[in-house]
C-alpha positions, 0 to 999 in steps of 0.5 A, a space after each residue: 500500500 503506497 503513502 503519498 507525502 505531501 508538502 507540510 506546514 513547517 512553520 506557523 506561518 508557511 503557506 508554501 515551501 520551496 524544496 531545497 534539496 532531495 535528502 532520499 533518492 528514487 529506489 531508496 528505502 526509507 524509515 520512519 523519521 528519516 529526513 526525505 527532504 530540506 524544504 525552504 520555508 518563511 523563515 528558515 530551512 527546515 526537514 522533511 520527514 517521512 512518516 511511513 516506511 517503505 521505498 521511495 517510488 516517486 519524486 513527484 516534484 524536482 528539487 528547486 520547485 516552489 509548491 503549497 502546504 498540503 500538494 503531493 510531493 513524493 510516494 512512498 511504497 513497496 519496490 515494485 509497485 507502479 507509480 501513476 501520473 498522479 503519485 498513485 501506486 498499483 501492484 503491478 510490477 515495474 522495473 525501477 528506473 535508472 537515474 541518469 547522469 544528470 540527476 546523480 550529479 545534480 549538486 545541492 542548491 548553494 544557499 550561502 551567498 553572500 547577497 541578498 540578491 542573485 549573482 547573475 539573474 537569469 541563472 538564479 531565477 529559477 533557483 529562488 521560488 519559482 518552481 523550475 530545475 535549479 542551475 548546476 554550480 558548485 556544491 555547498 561545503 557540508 560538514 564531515 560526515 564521521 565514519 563507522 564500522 557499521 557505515 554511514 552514521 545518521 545523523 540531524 544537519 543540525 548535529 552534524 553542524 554542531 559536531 563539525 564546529 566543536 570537533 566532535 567525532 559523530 560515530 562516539 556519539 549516542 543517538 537518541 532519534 529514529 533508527 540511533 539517528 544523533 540529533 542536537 540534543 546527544 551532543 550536549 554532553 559532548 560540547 562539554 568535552 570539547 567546548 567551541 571557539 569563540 565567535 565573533 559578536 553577531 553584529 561582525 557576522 552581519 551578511 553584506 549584501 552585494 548589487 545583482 549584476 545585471 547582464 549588459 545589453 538589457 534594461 532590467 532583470 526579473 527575480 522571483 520573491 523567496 519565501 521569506 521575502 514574500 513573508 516580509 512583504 505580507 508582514 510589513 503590508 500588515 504593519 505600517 499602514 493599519 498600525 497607527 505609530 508614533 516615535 519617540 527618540 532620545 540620547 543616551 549616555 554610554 560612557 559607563 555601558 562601555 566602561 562596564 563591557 570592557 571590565 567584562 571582557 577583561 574578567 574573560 568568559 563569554 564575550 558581551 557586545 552593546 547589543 547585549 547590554 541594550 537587550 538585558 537593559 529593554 527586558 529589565 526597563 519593560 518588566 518595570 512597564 509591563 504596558 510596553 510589553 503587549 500584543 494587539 490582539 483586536 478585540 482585546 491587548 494581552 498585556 505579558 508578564 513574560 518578557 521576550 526580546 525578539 533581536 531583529 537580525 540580517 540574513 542573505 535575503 531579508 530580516 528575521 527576529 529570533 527570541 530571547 525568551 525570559 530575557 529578563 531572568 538572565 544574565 548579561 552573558 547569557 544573553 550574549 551566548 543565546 544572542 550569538 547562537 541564535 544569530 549564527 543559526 537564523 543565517 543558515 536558516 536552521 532556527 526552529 519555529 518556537 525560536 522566531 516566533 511569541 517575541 513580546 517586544 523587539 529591537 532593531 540595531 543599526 549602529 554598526 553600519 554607521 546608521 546615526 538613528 532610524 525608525 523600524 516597522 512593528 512586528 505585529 503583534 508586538 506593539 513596540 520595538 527600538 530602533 538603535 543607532 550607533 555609538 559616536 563619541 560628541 563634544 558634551 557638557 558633562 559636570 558643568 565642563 565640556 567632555 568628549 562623551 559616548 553617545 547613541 541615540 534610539 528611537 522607540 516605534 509605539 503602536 498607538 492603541 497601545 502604548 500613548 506618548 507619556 507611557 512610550 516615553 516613561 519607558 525610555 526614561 527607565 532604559 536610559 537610566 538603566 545604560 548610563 547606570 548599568 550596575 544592575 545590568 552586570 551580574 
């Protein structure tokens, strides 16, 4: 009896997903649990499992194709069986079809370019959500695959990431997923063996986005939206124009911030950057305006008691908001390494749904891309998010004597059936009491 797989809903949002590559070939036997596909949703990209066991019959759709949640993508059954046109499987005996060359060597879609937009046009056009066969260029750089006396070892992309980055040795790794399949969770005890590098602060790994080239000769070239594009898009449709926002901006003095990251970083451990300073003082400044820290839901405002910070951060074709759940509860170094974990993975587009999504108030920072101040959208149902400029050093009065001083403007997007101009205003009256006075920031 055949199974027909079927694109999922991977995330809350996903409409439609973009299938990235085929992890399951034609012919192969399949598990429960074992990962058939990488499908590119909304927001990251994510596995598709098979949910019955068997042989794969039939690739309906190829590689590169964009389909909706819900359409026939693949059929699982017993070797032998016939596929129709449709995906349906009969009993009648078919010889299995031999892959041809092209397909064998077909290599995996690169999905780490450096630029938001295509590299050359026509060539990534049809690789971007459009529905046609991708165009051959070089494979991604995967991670090694450790060895075992049994063969091949099974294994999560995530984990395998993970192992690569730390050096650990897959095949000494017990699994605990379908089949000993090591999945994130087997290595933690391991990463404490074998602990990794250092990274660098998020802000230093921000992707920069490179202009398309457009061939010579022609006035303009046409890119098919990718799906977080489109999400974008939708979300931000839903934002500025029903929303009625007001800003406010102020000045903040962080000679002291600063003073207090660089005593941090002499004491070593985890590295702390502004930005973390800066999230630390929002959840501890919204847990005292606890009105600032609510969704719009129509007919009713969910005021939290919970405070989670979503951090707005660039990945290769857009912005995603990753979440710093109890934000208020942890300390400055746990911030910075769940802030530089969660950045590193929204740019491989390998978050999980739960961590970008229930943010309850977000920031936005720009600084390091020399923005003085800006203005950023709200994300529904958020009601608020900071904008953060950079740190300049200016000419100040300071103790009644004129002082070179750090200084950093930012700017609080508020919706106003929320939060009204005094309310937006006291709130950032407390953060910036808390980054010119961070004593309370550092424990």
């Amino acid at each position: 009896m055949s199974t027909k797989v079927v694109m999922e809903a991977l995330s809350p949002t996903m409409e439609e997903g973009r299938l990235v590559e085929w992890k399951k070939q034609e012919g192969e036997a399949v598990a429960v649990g074992d990962v058939l596909a990488e499908v590119e949703t909304d927001k990251a990209v994510m596995e598709l499992v098979a949910r019955a066991g068997g042989t794969l019959l039939k690739q309906v759709i190829p590689a590169g194709t964009t389909v909706p949640v819900s359409e026939l993508v693949a059929v699982i059954g017993e070797p032998g069986e016939q596929v129709g046109d449709a995906g349906g499987a009969s009993k009648k005996p078919a010889p299995k079809a031999a892959k041809t060359e092209e397909q064998a060597t077909q290599p995996a879609p690169d999905r780490n370019r450096p630029s938001s937009m295509p590299a050359a046009p026509p060539a990534e056009a049809v690789t971007e959500g459009n529905g046609q066969q991708p165009a051959a260029r070089p494979a991604a750089t995967a991670p090694p695959r450790a060895p075992q006396s049994g063969g091949r070892v099974k294994a999560s992309p995530l984990a395998r990431r993970m192992a690569a980055e730390r050096g650990i040795d897959l095949s000494s790794v017990p699994g605990s997923g379908p089949e000993g399949r090591v999945v994130a969770r087997d290595l933690e005890g391991a990463v404490a063996r074998a602990p990794a590098p250092a990274a660098p602060a998020p802000a230093a790994r921000a992707p920069v986005p490179a202009a398309p080239r457009i061939p010579t000769g022609v006035p303009f070239a046409d890119v098919p939206l990718t799906q977080i594009r489109k999400t974008i898009a939708r979300r931000l449709s839903q934002s500025i124009g029903p929303i009625p926002t007001f800003y406010l901006t102020t000045e903040v003095d962080m000679e002291r911030s600063a003073e207090a990251r660089e005593a941090l970083l002499a004491g070593g451990g985890e590295k702390v950057s502004f930005n973390d300073i800066i999230i630390k003082a929002t959840a501890m400044a919204l847990k005292r305006h606890p009105e600032c820290n609510a969704w719009w839901q129509d007919d009713h405002i969910r005021y939290w008691n919970e405070v989670h910070v979503s951090m707005a951060v660039a990945i290769e074709d857009g912005l995603i908001t990753p979440v710093i759940r109890h934000t208020d509860l942890k300390s400055l170094r746990e911030i910075a390494a769940e802030a530089r974990d969660l950045a590193g993975r929204a740019r491989e587009r390998k978050l999980k749904p739960e961590e970008y999504t229930g943010g309850t108030f977000s920031v936005s920072n720009l600084g390091m891309l020399d923005i003085d101040e800006f203005t950023a959208v709200i994300n529904p149902p958020e009601t608020g998010i900071l904008a953060v400029g950079r740190m300049v050093q200016q000419p100040v009065v300071h103790d009644g004597a004129v002082a070179i001083r750090r200084r950093m403007r930012l700017t609080m997007s508020c919706d106003h059936r929320v939060i009204d101009g005094a309310t937006g205003a006291r709130f950032l009256q407390t953060l910036k009491g808390m980054l010119e006075n961070p004593l309370a920031l550092v424990y």
